[in-house]
C-alpha positions in Angstrom: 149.8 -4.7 219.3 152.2 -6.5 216.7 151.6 -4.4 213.4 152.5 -5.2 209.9 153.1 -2.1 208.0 152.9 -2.2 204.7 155.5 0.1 203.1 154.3 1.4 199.4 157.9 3.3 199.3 155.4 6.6 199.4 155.3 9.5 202.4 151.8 8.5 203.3 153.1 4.7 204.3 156.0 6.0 205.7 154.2 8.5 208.3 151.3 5.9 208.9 154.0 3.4 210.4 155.9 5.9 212.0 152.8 7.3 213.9 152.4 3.0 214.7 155.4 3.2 216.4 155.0 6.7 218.5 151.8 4.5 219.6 154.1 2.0 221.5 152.8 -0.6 218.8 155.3 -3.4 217.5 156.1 -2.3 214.0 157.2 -3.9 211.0 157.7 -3.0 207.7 157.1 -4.8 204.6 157.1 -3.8 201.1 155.2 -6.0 198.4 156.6 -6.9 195.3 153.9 -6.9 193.2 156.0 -7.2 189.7 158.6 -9.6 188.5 160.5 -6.9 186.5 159.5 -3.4 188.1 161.0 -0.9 186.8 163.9 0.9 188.5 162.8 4.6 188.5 159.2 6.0 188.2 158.2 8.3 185.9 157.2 11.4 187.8 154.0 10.6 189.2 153.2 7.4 187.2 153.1 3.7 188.8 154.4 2.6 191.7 156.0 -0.8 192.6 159.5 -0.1 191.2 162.5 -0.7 192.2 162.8 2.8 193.8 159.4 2.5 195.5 161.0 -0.8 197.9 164.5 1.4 198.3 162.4 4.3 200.0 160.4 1.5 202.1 163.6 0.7 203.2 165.2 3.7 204.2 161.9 4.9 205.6 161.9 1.8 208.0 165.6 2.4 208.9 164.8 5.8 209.6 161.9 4.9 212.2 164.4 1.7 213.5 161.6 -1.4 212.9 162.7 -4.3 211.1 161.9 -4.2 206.9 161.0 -7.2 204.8 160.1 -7.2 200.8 157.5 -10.2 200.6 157.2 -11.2 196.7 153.3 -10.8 195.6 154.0 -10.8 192.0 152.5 -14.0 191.2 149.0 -13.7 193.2 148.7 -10.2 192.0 149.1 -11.0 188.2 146.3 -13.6 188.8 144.0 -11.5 191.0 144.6 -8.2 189.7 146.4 -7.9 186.2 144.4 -11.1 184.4 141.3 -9.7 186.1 141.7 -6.6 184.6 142.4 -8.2 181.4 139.7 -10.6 181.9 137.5 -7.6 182.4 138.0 -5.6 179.5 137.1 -8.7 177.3 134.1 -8.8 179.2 132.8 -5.1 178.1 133.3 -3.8 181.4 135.2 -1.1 183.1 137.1 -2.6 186.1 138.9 -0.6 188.9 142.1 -2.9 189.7 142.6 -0.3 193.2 139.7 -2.2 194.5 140.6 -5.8 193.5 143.7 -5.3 195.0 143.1 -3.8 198.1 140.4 -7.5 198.1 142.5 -9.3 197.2 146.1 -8.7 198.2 146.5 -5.9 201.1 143.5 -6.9 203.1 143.3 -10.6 201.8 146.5 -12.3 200.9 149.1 -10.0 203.2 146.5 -10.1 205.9 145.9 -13.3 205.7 149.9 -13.8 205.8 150.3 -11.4 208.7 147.7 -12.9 211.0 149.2 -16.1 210.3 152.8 -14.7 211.5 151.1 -14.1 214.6 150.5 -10.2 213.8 147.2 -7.9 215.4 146.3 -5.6 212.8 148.0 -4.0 209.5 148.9 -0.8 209.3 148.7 1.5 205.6 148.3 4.6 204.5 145.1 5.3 203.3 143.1 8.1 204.4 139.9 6.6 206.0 139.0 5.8 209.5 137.4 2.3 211.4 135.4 3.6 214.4 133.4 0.9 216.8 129.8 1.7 217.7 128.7 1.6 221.3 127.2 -1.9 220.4 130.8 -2.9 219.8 130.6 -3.4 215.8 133.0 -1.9 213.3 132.4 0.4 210.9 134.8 2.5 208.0 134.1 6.1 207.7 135.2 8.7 205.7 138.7 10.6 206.5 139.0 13.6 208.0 140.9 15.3 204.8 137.5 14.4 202.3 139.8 16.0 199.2 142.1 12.6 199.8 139.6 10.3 201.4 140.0 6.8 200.0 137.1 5.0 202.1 135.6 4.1 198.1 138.8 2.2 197.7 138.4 0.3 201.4 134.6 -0.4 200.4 135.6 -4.3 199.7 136.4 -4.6 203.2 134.4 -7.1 205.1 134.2 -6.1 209.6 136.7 -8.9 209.7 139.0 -7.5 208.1 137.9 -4.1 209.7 139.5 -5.8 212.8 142.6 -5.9 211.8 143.1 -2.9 209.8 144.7 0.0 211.4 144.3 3.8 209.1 146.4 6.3 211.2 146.1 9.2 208.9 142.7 8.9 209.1 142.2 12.1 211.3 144.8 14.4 209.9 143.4 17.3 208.0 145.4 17.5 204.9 148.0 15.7 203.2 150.4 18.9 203.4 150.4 18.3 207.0 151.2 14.6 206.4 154.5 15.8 204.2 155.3 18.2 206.9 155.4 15.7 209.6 157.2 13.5 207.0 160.1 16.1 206.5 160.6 16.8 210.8 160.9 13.4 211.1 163.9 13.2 208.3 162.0 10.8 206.0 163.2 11.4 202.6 160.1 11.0 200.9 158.4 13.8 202.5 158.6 15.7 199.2 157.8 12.3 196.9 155.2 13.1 194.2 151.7 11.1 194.9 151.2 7.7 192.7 148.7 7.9 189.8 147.6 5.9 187.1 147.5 1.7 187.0 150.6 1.3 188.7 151.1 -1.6 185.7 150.3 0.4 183.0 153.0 3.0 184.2 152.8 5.1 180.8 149.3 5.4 181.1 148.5 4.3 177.8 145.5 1.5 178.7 144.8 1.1 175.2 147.9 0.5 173.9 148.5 -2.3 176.7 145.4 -3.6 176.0 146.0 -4.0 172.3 149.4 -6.5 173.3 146.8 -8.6 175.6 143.4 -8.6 173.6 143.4 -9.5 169.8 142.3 -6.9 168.0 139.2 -7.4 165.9 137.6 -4.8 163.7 133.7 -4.3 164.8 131.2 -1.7 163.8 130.4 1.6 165.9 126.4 2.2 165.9 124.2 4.3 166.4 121.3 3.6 169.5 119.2 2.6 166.3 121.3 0.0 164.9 122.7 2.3 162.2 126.4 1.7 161.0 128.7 4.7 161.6 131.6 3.3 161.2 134.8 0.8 162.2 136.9 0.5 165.3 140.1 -1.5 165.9 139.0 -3.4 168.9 135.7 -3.1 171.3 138.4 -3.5 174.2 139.7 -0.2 173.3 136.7 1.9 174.8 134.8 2.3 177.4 131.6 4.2 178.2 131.4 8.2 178.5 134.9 8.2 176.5 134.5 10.6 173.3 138.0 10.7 171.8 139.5 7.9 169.2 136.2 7.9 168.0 137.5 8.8 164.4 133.9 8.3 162.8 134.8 10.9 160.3 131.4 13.2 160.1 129.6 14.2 162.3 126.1 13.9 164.1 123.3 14.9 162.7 122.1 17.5 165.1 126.3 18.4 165.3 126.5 17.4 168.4 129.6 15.3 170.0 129.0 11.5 170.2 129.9 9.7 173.0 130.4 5.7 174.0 127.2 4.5 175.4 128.0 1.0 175.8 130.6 -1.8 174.7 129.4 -5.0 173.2 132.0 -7.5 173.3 129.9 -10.2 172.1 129.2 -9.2 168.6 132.4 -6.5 168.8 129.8 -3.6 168.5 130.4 0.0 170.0 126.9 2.0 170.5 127.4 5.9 170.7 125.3 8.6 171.0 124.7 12.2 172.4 125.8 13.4 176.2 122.9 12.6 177.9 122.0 9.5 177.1 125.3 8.6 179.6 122.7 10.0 182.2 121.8 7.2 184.6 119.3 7.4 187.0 118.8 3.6 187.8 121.7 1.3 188.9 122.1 -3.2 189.4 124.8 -4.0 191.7 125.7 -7.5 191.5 128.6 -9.4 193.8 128.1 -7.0 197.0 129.9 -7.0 200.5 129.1 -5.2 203.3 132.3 -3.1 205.2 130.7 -4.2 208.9 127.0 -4.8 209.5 124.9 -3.9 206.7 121.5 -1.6 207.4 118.7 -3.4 209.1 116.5 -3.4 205.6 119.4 -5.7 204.3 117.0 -8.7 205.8 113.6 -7.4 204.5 114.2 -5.9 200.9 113.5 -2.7 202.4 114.2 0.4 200.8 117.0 2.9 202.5 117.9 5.8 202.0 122.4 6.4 200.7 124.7 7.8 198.9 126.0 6.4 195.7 129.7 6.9 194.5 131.2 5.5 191.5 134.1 6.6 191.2 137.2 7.1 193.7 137.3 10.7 193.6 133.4 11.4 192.1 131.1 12.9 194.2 128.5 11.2 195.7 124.9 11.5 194.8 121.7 11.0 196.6 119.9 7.7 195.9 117.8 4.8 198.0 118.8 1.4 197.7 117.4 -2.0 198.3 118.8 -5.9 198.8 117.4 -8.1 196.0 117.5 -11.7 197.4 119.6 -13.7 195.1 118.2 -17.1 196.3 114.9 -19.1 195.5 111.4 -17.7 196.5 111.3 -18.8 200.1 114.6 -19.0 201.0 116.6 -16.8 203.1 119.9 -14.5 202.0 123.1 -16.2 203.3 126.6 -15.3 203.2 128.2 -11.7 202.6 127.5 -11.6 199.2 123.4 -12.8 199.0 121.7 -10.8 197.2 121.5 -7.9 194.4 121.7 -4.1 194.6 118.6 -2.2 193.1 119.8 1.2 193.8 117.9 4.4 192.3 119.1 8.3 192.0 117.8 11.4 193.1 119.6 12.8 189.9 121.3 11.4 187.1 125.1 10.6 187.0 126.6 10.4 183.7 129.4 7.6 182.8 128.3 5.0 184.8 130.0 1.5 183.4 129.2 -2.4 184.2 132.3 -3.1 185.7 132.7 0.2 188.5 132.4 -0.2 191.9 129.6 1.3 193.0 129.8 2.1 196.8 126.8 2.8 199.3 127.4 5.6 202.0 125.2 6.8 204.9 126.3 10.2 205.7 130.5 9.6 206.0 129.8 5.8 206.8 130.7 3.2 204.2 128.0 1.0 204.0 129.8 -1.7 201.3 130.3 -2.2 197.9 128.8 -4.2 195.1 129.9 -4.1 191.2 127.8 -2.5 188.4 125.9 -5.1 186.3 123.9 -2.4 184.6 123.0 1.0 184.3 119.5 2.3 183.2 117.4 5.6 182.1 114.5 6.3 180.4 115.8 5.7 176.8 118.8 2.4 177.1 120.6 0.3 179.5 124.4 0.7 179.9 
C-alpha cells in the first residue's frame, strides 16, 4: 500500500514507519507542524511539536530512506484543539485535547489530506491494534503492551477511519523492546524520553495558561449546602477531584480534606466537599461515536454489559450501558452520533468530570466513545 507516516519526531513514530517499510509498503514521512512558534528544544519530557521534534522526524526518515515532508497544521489545530480547550474550561468542564486531536487532526484533517494525495492508510505510533472480524468489519482493540495501550485515545475513531489507519506496534510487548529495535536500526531517538503533559502548555502549568486566556473573576467556594467558605481567583482554575490551591484557610468540620466536587461557571461558584462524594456510580455520555459497528442493543435501548474508562491510563471498571435515542418519540436513531449514553457502575470511580472522555470496552475491544455530560451518586450530580 502507499502509507503516510506521520513522524511525531519520537522513537515510537520512527519504528512504526520503519516496520511500514520492512512490510514492502510505500512509505512516507511527514511531520505536523502544529505550532507557529514551537519552541526549539523540549524540556526533558514536556511537549512535543518543537523545533527538535521535526529535526528527529527528519533524520529518522533519512535513516529508513523514504521521502520526509513537514505539512503546517498550526492553524486547524489552534481552532480544533487549543480554542476548544479554552472554550472548554469556560464551559466548567474538563476536556482531554489528546482525543480532539487525534478527531480532529491525525485521523481527520491529515487523513483526509492523505487519502486525497492518493494514499491507502496512515501509519503512527500508537500502541493499539485494528483486527477484521470474520464478517469482514473492523474493530480497534487493545495493544499487546496494556502498561502503554493508547486504544482510549483512538476511541474517536469511526470504522472508516479504522480503514485506513495502520498501528504496527500494536503487537509488541513492551516499549523497551520498541527502543531496542530503535537503537539496531541506528535511529537516534531510540533513547528519546516519552512526551507528557499538553504538548502546548509545555511547562505544565494549566492554570497559569489559563489565567492569560480566561479573565479572571473572583467567585465564592461552597459548601454542598450552599454555605460560603471562601474566594477563588477564577472558577477556570479548578477542576473536579483537585484538592490543592484550595487556600480556604480552616478547615472542615469533621477535619477532613475538602475536595472540588463540581465547577460552576455560570454563577463563578466552586462546590467542595469530602473524598467520597467524588464517588460516581452513574454516568450521561453525550456526543458518542462508535470505533466500527456498535453492539446489537445500540438499535433497541438495550442494556449491555462494558467496561468504562475515563481516563487514558485509569483502569477500567465494570459497568452496563445503554443508547438513549436522542430523537423524537417514534423516530429512529440516525447518524454516528444518535443518541445518549446511560452508563451505570458496578463500583464507584472517583473524579469523574463533564468534559472526559468516557470510553466503552468489551473485554480488550473498543466499543466508542462519548463525552461526560454528568456524573451522579446517591448525594449530587457532578
Amino acid at each position: 500500500m502507499k502509507v503516510l507516516a506521520a513522524m511525531s519526531g519520537g522513537v515510537d513514530s520512527a519504528v512504526a514507519a520503519a516496520r511500514a517499510v520492512d512490510a514492502g509498503h510505500e512509505v512516507v514521512g511527514v511531520h505536523l507542524a502544529l505550532s507557529r512558534m514551537p519552541g526549539t528544544l523540549r524540556t526533558g519530557s514536556r511537549g512535543c511539536c518543537t523545533i527538535e521534534d521535526s529535526r528527529d522526524a527528519w533524520r529518522a526518515c533519512e535513516k529508513l530512506g523514504i521521502p520526509y515532508y513537514t505539512w503546517d497544521f498550526s492553524e486547524r489545530f489552534k481552532e480544533d484543539v487549543v480554542d476548544d480547550f479554552v472554550a472548554e474550561y469556560a464551559a466548567g468542564r474538563t476536556p482531554n485535547p489528546c482525543m480532539r486531536c487525534n478527531e480532529r487532526i491525525k485521523f481527520a484533517a491529515l487523513l483526509e489530506k492523505a487519502l486525497a494525495l492518493g494514499f491507502d492508510a496512515v501509519c503512527t505510533g500508537h500502541y493499539a491494534k485494528v483486527t477484521r472480524t470474520d464478517g469482514g468489519t473492523l474493530e480497534l482493540h487493545r495493544a499487546a503492551d496494556w502498561a502503554k495501550d493508547q486504544s482510549y485515545v483512538l476511541g474517536v475513531l469511526t470504522a472508516e477511519q479504522l480503514e485506513h489507519s495502520m498501528f504496527p506496534l500494536a503487537d509488541t510487548p513492551s516499549k523497551d523492546l520498541v527502543r531496542a529495535e530503535a537503537a539496531e536500526r541506528g535511529l537516534t531517538v531510540a533513547a528519546k524520553p516519552d512526551s507528557h503533559d499538553i504538548c502546548f502548555i509545555p511547562d505544565g502549568d494549566t492554570r497559569g495558561w489559563l489565567n492569560e486566556r480566561l479573565e479572571m473573576t473572583e467567585g465564592d467556594i461552597l459548601d454542598t449546602d450552599g454555605e460560603r467558605l471562601g474566594s477563588h481567583p477564577g472558577a477556570h482554575a479548578f477542576t473536579v477531584g483537585q484538592r490543592k490551591g484550595l487556600n480556604l484557610g480552616r478547615p472542615a468540620a469533621d477535619g477532613r480534606p475538602r475536595f472540588v466536587l463540581e465547577v460552576r461557571p455560570k454563577d463563578n461558584a466552586v462546590v467542595v466537599g469530602p473524598r467520597e462524594m467524588l464517588a460516581v456510580d452513574r454516568v450521561i455520555g453525550i456526543r458518542p461515536s462508535w470505533a466500527g459497528a456498535p453492539p446489537a442493543e445500540e438499535s433497541t435501548g438495550e442494556w449491555f454489559d462494558c467496561h468504562l474508562q475515563v481516563r487514558a491510563h485509569g483502569d477500567p471498571v465494570p459497568a452496563r450501558a445503554r443508547v438513549q435515542p436522542s430523537e423524537e418519540p417514534g423516530e429512529e436513531p440516525s447518524g454516528p452520533e444518535a443518541g445518549t449514553w446511560h452508563i451505570e457502575l458496578h463500583e464507584p470511580l472517583t473524579g469523574v468530570a463533564p468534559g472526559q472522555t468516557a470510553v466503552l470496552y468489551q473485554g480488550t475491544r473498543v466499543l466508542g466513545q462519548s463525552t461526560i455530560d454528568a456524573g451522579f451518586n446517591a448525594d449530587r450530580v457532578a
